[in-house]
C-alpha positions in Angstrom: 55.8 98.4 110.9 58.4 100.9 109.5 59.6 103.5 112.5 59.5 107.4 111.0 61.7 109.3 112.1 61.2 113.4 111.9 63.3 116.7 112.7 62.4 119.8 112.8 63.8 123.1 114.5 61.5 125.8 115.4 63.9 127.8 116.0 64.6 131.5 113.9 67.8 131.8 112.8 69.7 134.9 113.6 73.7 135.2 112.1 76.1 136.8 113.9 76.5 140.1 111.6 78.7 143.4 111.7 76.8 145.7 113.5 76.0 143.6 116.8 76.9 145.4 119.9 79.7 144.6 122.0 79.6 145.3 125.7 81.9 146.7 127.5 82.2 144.6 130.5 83.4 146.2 134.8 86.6 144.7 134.2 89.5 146.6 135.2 91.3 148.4 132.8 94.5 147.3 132.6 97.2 145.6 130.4 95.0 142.6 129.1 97.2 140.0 127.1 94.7 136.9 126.7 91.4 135.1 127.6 89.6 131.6 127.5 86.0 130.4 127.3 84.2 127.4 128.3 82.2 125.5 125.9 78.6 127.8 126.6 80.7 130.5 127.4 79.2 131.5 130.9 82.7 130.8 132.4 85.8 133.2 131.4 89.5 133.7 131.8 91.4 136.7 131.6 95.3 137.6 132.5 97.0 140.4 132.8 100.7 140.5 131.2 102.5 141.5 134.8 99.4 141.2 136.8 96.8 138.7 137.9 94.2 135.9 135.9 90.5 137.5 136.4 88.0 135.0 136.1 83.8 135.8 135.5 81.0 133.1 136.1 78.2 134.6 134.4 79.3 135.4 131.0 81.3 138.4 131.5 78.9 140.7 133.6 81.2 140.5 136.7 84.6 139.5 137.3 86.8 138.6 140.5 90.9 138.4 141.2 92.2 134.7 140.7 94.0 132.8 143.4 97.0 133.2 140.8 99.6 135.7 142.0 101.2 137.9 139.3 103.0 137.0 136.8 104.1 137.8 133.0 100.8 135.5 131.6 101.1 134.9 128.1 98.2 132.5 127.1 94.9 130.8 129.1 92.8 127.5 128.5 90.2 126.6 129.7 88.2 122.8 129.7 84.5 122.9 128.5 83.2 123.5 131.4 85.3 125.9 133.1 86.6 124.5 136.2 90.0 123.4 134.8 92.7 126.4 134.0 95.7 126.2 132.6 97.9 129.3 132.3 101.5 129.7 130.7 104.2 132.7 132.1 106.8 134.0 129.8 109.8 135.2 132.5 113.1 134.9 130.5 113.3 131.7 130.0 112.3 130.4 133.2 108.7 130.8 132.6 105.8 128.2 134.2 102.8 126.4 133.9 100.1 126.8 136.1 96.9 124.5 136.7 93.8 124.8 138.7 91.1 122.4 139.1 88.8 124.7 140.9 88.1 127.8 138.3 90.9 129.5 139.2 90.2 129.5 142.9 93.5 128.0 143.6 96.7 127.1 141.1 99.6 124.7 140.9 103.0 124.4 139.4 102.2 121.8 136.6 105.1 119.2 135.7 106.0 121.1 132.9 109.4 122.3 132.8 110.7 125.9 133.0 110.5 127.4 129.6 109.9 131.1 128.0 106.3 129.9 127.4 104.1 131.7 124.9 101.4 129.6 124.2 99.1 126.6 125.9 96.2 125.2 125.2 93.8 122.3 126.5 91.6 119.6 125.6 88.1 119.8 126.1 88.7 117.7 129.3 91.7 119.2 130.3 93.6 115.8 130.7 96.0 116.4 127.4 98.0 119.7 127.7 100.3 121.3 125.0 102.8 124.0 125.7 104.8 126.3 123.0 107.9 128.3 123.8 110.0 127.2 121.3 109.7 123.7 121.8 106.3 122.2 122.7 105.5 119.7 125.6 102.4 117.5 125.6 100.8 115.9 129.3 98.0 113.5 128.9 97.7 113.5 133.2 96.2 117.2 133.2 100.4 118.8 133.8 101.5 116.4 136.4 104.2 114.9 133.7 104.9 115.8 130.5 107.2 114.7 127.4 108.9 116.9 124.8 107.1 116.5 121.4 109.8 115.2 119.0 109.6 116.4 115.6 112.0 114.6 113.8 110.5 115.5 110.2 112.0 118.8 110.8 115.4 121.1 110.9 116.7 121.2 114.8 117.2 125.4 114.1 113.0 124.6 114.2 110.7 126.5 116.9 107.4 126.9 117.6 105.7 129.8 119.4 102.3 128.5 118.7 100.1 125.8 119.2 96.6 124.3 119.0 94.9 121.2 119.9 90.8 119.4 118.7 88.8 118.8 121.7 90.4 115.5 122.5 94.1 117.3 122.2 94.4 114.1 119.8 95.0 116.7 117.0 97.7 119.5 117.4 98.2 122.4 115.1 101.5 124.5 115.2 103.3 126.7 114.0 107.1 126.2 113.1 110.0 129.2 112.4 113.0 128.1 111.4 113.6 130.9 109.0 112.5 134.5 107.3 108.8 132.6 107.0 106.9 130.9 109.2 104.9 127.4 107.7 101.9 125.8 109.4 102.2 122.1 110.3 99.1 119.8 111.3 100.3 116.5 113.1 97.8 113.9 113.7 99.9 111.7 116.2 103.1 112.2 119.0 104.6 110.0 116.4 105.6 113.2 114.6 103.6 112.1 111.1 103.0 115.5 109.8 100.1 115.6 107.5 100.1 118.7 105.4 101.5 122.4 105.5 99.4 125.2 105.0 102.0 128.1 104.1 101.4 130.1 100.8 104.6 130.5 99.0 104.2 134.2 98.1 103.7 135.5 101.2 106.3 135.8 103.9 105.6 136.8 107.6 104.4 136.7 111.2 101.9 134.1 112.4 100.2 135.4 115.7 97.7 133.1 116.7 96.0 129.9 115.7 92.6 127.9 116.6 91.3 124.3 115.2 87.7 123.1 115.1 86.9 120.4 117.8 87.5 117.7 115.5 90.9 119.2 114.7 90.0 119.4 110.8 89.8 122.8 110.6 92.0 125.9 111.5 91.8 129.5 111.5 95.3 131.6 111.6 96.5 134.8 111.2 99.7 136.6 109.3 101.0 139.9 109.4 102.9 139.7 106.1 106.2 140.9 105.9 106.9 140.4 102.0 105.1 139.2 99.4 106.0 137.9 95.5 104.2 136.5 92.4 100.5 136.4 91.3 98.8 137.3 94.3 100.7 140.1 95.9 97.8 143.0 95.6 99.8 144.9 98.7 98.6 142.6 101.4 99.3 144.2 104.9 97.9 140.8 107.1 96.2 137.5 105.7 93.5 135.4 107.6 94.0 131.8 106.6 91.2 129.5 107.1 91.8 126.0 106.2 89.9 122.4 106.6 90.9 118.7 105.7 94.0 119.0 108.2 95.4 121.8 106.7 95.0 122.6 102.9 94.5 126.3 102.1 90.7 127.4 101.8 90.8 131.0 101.9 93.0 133.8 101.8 92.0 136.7 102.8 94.1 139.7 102.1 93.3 142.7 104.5 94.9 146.1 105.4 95.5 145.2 108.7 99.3 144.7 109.6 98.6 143.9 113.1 96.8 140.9 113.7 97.3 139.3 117.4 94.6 136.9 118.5 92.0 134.4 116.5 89.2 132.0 117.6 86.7 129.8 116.2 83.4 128.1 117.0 83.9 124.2 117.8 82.5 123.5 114.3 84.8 125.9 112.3 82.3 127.7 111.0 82.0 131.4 113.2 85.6 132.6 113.5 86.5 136.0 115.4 89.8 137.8 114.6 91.6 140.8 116.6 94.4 143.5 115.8 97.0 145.5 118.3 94.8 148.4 116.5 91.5 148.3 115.0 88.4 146.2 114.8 86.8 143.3 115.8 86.3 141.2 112.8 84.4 138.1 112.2 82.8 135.4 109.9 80.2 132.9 109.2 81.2 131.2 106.7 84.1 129.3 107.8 86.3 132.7 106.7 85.1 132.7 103.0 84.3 136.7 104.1 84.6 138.4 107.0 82.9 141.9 108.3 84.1 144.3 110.4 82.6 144.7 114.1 81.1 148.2 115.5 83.2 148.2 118.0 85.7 151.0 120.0 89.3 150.7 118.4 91.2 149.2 121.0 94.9 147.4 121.0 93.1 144.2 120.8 95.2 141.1 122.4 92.9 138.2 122.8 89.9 136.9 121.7 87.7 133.2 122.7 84.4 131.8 121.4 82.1 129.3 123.1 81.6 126.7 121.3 78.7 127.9 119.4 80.3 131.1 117.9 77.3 133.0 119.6 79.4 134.5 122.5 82.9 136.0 121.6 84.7 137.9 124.5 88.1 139.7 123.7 90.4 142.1 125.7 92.7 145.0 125.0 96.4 145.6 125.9 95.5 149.0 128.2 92.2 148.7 127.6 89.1 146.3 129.1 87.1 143.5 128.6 84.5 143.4 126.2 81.8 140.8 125.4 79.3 139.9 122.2 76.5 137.9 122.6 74.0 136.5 119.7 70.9 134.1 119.9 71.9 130.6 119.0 70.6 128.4 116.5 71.9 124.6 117.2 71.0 122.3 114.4 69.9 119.0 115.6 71.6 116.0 114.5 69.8 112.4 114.4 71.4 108.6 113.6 70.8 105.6 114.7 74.0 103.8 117.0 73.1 99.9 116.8 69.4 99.9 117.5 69.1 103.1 119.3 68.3 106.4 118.1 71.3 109.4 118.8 70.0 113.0 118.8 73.1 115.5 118.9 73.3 119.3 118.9 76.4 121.4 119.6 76.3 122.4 122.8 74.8 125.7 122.8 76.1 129.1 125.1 71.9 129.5 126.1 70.3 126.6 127.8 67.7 124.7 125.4 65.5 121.3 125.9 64.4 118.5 123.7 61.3 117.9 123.1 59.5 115.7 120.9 55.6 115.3 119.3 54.1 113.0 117.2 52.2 115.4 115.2 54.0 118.8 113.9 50.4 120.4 114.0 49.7 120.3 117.1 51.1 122.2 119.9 51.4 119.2 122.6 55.4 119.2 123.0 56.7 117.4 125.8 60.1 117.5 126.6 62.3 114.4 126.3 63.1 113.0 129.8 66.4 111.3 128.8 69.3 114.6 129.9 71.9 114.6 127.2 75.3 114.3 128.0 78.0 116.3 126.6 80.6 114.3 124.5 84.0 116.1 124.9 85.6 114.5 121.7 83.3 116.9 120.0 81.4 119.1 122.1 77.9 117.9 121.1 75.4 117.1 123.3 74.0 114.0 123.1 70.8 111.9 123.8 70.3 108.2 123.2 66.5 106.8 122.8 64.9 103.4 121.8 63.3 104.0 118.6 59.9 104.9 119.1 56.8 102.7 117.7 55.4 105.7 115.5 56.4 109.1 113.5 57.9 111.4 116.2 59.7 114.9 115.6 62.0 116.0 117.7 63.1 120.0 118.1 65.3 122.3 120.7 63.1 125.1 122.5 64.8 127.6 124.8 64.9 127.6 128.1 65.2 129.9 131.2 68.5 128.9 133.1 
């Protein structure tokens, strides 16, 4: 007998839009500089350039002082599920990296060496670290050692103020200065193989911030131009790049805004979120094909983090607060078969959902499938592996209290 297999998601689909409300959180206003979310985006991380690391367990309704003393914090990460931090001070050169395994209850000196740090980011797992001030340090034991990333393709006058890692920190994304103009390089390996650049030749400026997909094949970035030349110069003040297949230019988007500081991006690459120093909150769901501008307070925006989903973006302000936007998900299910089995996968969603499954689509007899999924951290799907069942089943996601 030949096994059926259906999918359906009774689910209504609701797109993040320009208009949503964003909430201004009971953080303390103060001199934000960046944040982090976990994958559902119920955990957060926020520091204060000169100050302390906040950190809120419920989504960014409440928030409570670190165990982390003050410091000049430049950049946060956080692992999927929130209870590994990593956090990177900037102090003249003799700046640190800090780890906690505990959401932020406690912190330690990572193995890292002293560096003017300005940016740090995390696998999914937090097990592989990378670290930019210039040069760029990789750990694959969660900061007890580390090793100097050697890019040998590339000048020694070379630095890199940014990086950004997939979910299994297997694919790292920086962003090198050796000049007037700064290029984008994706590496695939620590064997320094570069892949592809992603710099357009008529425009020359200041990358601020960078995010890949969790699959590390697609990037969203950010330039504050500073000149521009041939075809396309139509007075560009900034550019948001979005790019997929490790790098090649997708979009261009030219925009009045000279100030762009911080961008972030669902896990799939397809909800992106950009800030300014001045301005909106911009975003897009379309993988940056267009993006809208948020109803939002003009703020000196410094940092922004998605969950994984795109449906909750929190960002902070340089002498300002914390605000936070929330949307209904609307995970797509996913369904192959892995040998003889049968794989159902969603993207793990910031609003708790169950699987059920019914053999007629008619009736209203859902039962809920008893197998819990677990989360695979190479992608940040959720996953659930069945025998194949003996007739037509359908299988949907329902929401669920948490």
């Amino acid at each position: 007998m030949k096994t059926i297999f259906g999918l359906v998601l009774a689910l209504t689909v609701v797109a993040p839009t320009s208009g949503q409300n964003w909430v201004l959180t009971s953080a303390p206003s103060t001199n934000w500089s960046c944040v982090a979310s976990s994958a559902d985006g119920s955990k957060l991380v926020a520091a204060v350039n000169g100050g302390l690391i906040y950190t809120s367990t419920n989504s960014g309704v409440a928030w409570m002082p670190s165990g982390a003393a003050s410091n000049g914090w430049a950049s946060v990460a956080s692992s999927a599920d929130g209870t590994r931090l990593v956090a990177a001070s900037s102090f003249d050169g003799d700046g640190q990296i800090y780890c906690s395994v505990d959401s932020g209850s406690t912190w330690e000196v990572s193995g890292l060496p002293q560096e003017d740090w300005t940016c740090v980011t995390s696998s999914a797992d937090a097990n592989t670290l990378e670290a930019a001030g210039g040069v760029v340090y990789v750990s694959t034991n969660s900061g007890a050692t580390s090793m100097l990333l050697d890019w040998l393709s590339l000048p020694a006058s070379a630095t890199f103020p940014l990086v950004s890692s997939s979910a299994d920190g297997d694919t790292v994304a920086v962003v090198e200065t050796g000049s007037e103009d700064q290029d984008f390089e994706i590496v695939t390996t620590r064997t320094s193989r570069w892949v592809h650049g992603a710099h357009d030749p008529f425009f020359l400026g200041l990358c601020t911030s960078l995010a890949l997909s969790a699959d590390g094949k697609a990037m969203v970035a950010c330039l504050n131009v500073t000149s521009q030349s041939g075809p396309a110069a139509t007075n560009c003040a900034g550019i948001l790049f979005s790019a997929s297949n490790w790098g090649a230019i997708q979009i261009t988007n030219c925009t009045s805004v000279s100030n762009w500081t911080s961008v972030a991006t669902s896990a799939d690459g397809i909800r992106l979120a950009a800030v300014a120093s001045s301005g909106e909150i911009y975003t897009s769901t379309n993988g940056g094909m267009t993006w809208a501008p948020n109803l939002v307070t003009n703020a000196s925006w410094s940092g922004v983090a998605s969950s994984a989903d795109g449906a909750k973006l929190v960002a902070v302000a340089n002498g300002g607060g914390i605000y936070t936007w929330q949307t209904t998900p609307t995970p797509t299910l996913n369904i192959r078969r892995t040998g003889t089995d049968l794989q159902i996968s969603w993207l793990i969603p910031s609003s708790r959902f169950v699987l059920q499954q019914s053999a007629d689509l008619s009736s209203t007899n859902w039962t809920t499938v008893a197998s819990a999924p677990i989360l695979n951290l190479t992608n940040l799907q959720n996953q659930v592996t069945l025998s194949p069942p003996s007739h037509p089943t359908f299988y949907r996601l329902r929401g669920a209290a948490p």
